[in-house]
N, C-alpha and C positions, 0 to 999 in steps of 0.2 A: 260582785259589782253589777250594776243594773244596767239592762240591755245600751245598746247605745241607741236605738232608734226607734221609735213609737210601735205599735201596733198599724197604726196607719201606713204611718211612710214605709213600715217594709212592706202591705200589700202593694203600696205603690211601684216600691222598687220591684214586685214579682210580676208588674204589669211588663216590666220592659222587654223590650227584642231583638233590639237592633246588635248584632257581638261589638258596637264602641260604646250606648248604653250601659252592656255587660260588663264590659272591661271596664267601667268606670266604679260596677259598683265594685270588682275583683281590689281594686287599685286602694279603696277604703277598706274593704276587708283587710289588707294585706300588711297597710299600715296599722290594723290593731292586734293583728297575729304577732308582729313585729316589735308593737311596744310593750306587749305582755310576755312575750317568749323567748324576744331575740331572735339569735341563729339556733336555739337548741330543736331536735328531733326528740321523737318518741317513737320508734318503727315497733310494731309487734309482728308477733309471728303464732298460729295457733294449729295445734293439734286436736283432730275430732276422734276424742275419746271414744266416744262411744255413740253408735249412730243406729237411723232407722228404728221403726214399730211404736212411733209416738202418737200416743190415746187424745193428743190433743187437733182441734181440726182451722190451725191456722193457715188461713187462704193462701198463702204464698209459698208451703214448705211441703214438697217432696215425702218428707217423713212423715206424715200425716198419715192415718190409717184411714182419713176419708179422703185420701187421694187414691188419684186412679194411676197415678206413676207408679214406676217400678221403682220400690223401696230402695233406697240405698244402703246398705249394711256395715257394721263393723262391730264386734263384742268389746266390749270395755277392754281396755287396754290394761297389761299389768303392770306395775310403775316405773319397773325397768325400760319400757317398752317408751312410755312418756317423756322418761329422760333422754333416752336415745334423739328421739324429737328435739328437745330444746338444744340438745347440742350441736345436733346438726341446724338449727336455728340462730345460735349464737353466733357459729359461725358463716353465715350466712351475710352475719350485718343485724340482726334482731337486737333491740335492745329489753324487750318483752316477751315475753313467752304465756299462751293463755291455753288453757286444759278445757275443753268443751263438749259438753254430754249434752245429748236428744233429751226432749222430754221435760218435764214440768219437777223432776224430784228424781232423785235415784236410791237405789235398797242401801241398807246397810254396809254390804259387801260390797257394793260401788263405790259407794260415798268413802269408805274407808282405800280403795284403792289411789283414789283421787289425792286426798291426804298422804298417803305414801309417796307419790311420785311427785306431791309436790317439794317435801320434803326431799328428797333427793333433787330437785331441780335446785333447791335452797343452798344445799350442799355443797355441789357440785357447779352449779356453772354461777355468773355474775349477772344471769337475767332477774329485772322485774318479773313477777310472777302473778297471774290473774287465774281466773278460775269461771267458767259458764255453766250452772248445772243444774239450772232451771231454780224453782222458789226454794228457798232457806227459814229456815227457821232463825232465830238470834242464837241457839246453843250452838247450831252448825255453823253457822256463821264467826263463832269464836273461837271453833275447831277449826274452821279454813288456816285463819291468824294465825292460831299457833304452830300450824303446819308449815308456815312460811307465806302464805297465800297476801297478797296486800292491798289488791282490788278484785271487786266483785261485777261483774256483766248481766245485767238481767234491761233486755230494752222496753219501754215501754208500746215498742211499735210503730205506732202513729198518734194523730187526736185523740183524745175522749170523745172527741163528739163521734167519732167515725170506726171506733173499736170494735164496733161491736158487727162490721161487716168484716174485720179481719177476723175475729176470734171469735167464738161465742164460749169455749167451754174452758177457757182462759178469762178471768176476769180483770177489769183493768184495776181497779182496786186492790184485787191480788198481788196485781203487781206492785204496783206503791207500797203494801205490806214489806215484801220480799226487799226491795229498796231500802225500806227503812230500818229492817233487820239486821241488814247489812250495814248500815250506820250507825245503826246500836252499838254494834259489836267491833266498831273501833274502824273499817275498814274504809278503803276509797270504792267509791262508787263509778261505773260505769252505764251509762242511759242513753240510749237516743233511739234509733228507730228504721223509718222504710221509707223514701220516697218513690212517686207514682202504683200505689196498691189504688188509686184511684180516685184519692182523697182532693178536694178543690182546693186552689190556692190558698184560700183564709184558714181550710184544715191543716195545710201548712204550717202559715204562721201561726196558729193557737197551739200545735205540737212544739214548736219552738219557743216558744212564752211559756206551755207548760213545763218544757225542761229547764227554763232558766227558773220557775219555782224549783224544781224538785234539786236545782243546783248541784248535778253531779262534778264531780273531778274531769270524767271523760264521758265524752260525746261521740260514739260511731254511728255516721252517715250510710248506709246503706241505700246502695239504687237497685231497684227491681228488677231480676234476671229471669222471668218468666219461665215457669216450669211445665211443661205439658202434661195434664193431664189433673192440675191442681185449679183450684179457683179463678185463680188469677193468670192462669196460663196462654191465653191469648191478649195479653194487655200487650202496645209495643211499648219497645225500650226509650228510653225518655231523650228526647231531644238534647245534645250534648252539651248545646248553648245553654238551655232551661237548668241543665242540671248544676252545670257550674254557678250559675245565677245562683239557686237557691241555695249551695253550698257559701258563697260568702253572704247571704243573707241571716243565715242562720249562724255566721260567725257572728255579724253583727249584735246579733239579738242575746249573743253567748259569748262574750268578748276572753272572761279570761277561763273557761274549758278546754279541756286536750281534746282536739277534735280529730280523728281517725276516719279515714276513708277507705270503705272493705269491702262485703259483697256487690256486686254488677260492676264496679267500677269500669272494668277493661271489657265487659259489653256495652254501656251506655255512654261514656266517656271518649273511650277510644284514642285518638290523639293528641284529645284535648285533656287527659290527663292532666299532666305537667302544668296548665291553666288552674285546675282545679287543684291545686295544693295550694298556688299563689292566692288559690281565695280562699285561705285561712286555716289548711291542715296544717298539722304537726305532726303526722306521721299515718301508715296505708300498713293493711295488714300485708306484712312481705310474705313472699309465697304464695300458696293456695289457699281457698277457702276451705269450705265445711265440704261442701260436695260438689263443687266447681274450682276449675284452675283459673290462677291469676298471672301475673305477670314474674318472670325472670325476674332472682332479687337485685342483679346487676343494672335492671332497669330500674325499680324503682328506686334506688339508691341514685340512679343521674339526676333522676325528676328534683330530688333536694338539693344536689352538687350545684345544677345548671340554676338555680336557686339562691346560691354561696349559703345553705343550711349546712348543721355540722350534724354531719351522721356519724359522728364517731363515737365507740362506746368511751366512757370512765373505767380506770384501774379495776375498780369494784362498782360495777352498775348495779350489782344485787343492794346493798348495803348503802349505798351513798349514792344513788340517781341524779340523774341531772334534775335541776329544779322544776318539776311537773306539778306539783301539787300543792295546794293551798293551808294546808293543818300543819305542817310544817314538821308532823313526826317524822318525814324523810324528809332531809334536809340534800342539800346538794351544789355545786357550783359550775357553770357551765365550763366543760371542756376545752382546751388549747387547742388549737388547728393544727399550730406548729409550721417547722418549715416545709417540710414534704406535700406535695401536691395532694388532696385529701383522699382523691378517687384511687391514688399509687396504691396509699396506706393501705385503706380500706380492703383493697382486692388482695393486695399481700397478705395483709389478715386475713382475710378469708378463704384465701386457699391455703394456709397454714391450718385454718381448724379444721378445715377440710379433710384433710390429711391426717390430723391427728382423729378427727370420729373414724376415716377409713380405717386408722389403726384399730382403735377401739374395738372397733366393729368386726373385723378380724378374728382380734383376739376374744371377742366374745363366742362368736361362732365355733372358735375351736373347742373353746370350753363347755362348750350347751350341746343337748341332745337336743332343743328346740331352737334355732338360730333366728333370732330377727335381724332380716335385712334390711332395714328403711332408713332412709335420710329424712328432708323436708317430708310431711305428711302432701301424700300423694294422692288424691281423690281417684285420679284414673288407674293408679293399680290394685290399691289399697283396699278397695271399694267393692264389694260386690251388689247386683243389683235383683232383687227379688218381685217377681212379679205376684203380684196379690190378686187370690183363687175369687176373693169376694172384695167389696169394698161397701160398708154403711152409708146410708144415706145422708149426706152432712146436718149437722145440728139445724144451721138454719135456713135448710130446705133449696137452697143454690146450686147450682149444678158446676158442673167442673169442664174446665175449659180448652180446647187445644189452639194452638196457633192455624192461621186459614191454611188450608194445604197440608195441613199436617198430612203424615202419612198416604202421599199420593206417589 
């Protein structure tokens, strides 16, 4: 479907500022969320596979070996260890579960882990299943598929016009390759990107004109959580009025995409969360992120409730999803509400799966010489943080940034 509103009128709409401006444009966003979606959600939930010692030198990531932050760690995870994640995910409220590795490609013996544990998520629980693990080939990309895997996340970041201050040893091109592999090879596509890396309103809007060419399935909105010690580490976090704006702008511009709202959110957002779903999400990554924490999944399950959205999964959300997607190989019919009040349900759900991973989890323990204990992926325990003896000089000669005051 082609955007609903010019290139023009949405710089126009990115001029406004007043929050009853805003709210006006939230109000059309909200009505096209509405007429393409209904009440249905799409919540994900993602575990960071494999983290830290990435060769590539994107201004905004921690993991960067041309940052001067303290590396954040984790070894690839082995596939047992993935499932354990999704289920404690599922029960949680996740209707999706996403696997996510550092870095531009992974060995053999990774890539092969990944496939295992997607397979058992396939198995084993009734989640959508995705996969983050930097560029693909088409062969890989048909290995995901058959592994279970049913969309693929590779973002484009920002502009084309402005790439090339995020990335320099990442190309953007590349990236459209690795996109388009992944559409070869049968699967749904995941794209979208970063605001405020410092790009100007019109960089905006051409990011968002370029994703509605590249027409993925889903769209995740990322706002900026400034990292100390990375490129972009003394940027502030974006105005929460401005943020919401451009989030139903870019609904507009992307009318019928599954649009996902995930890193900085509950930095730059704040209370105005809940605002920013009405402009045009269909679902937030529940839980934690990659290497920062998000919000309590009890919250953002109200954010849809207070909403009348239905967060509730189907019998078989793996095999028969609610209708998210356009190619129509997953078919699906939106979920009954039913009598029971939805927030009753949900929470009694989820403290029944609750209870049953505690079981699991238990009785795994008994059985292992090696016991993992984890629930939801946990960034602050999970995590460990390495500080780097040397750091190269970044590609394109930039220097790296800390917030004022930092360390005073």
């Amino acid at each position: 479907m082609p955007p609903l509103i010019t290139r023009e009128e949405a710089l126009k709409l990115g001029q406004a500022t007043e929050p009853a401006d805003i709210e006006a444009i939230v109000e059309r966003a909200w009505e096209a969320r509405r007429e393409h979606f209904g009440l249905s959600t799409d919540l994900c939930s993602l575990v960071n596979a494999k983290s830290g010692g990435c060769a590539e030198d994107c201004g905004f990531c921690a993991q960067s070996r041309f940052a001067e932050a303290d590396t954040p760690l984790h070894p690839m995870m082995e596939p047992e260890e993935i499932l354990e994640h999704a289920k404690a995910a599922e029960a949680a409220g996740a209707h999706r579960f996403c696997m996510v590795t550092q870095g531009q490609g992974l060995s053999k013996r990774d890539f092969e882990k990944i496939l295992d544990g997607a397979r058992l998520v396939a198995e084993q629980t009734n989640l959508k299943r995705c996969a983050s693990v930097g560029h693909v080939s088409t062969e890989r990309a048909k290995q995901l598929k058959e592994a279970g895997i049913q969309r693929v996340h590779h973002n484009v970041e920002t502009a084309e016009s402005y790439y090339d201050e995020v990335s320099t040893t990442v190309t953007y091109q590349g990236r459209l390759r690795t996109i388009e592999a992944v559409r070869e090879a049968g699967l749904e596509t995941c794209v979208g990107g970063i605001l405020n890396l410092g790009e100007t309103e019109a960089q905006r809007v051409e990011m968002a004109f370029e994703l509605a060419e590249i027409n993925p399935t889903s769209v995740p909105i990322n706002l900026l959580n400034p990292r100390p010690g990375t490129k972009f580490g003394d940027r502030e976090m974006l105005d929460p009025w401005e943020a919401v704006k451009w989030i139903a702008i870019f609904r507009l511009i992307l009318p019928e995409a599954l649009f996902r709202l995930c890193g900085g959110r509950v930095e730059n957002l704040g209370e105005l969360q809940g605002l920013a779903v009405k402009a045009g999400v269909n679902g937030v990554m529940l839980g934690n992120f990659l290497t920062t924490l998000g919000n309590e999944p009890d919250y953002d399950l109200q954010m849809f409730e207070e909403l009348e959205l239905n967060v509730a999964r189907q019998p078989d959300n793996g095999s028969n999803p609610r209708p998210d997607n356009r190619d129509g190989w997953l078919d699906g019919e939106l979920p009954e509400l039913g009598e029971e009040p939805l927030s009753i349900a949900v929470q009694a759900a989820t403290r029944t799966g609750l209870a049953e991973v505690e079981r699991e989890r238990e009785a795994a323990e008994a059985a292992s010489d090696s016991p993992v204990a984890v629930k939801l992926w946990d960034p602050a325990s999970q995590l460990r943080h390495k500080k780097k003896s040397s750091v190269p000089p970044r590609p394109d000669g930039a220097e790296n940034a800390y917030p004022p005051g930092w360390g005073d």
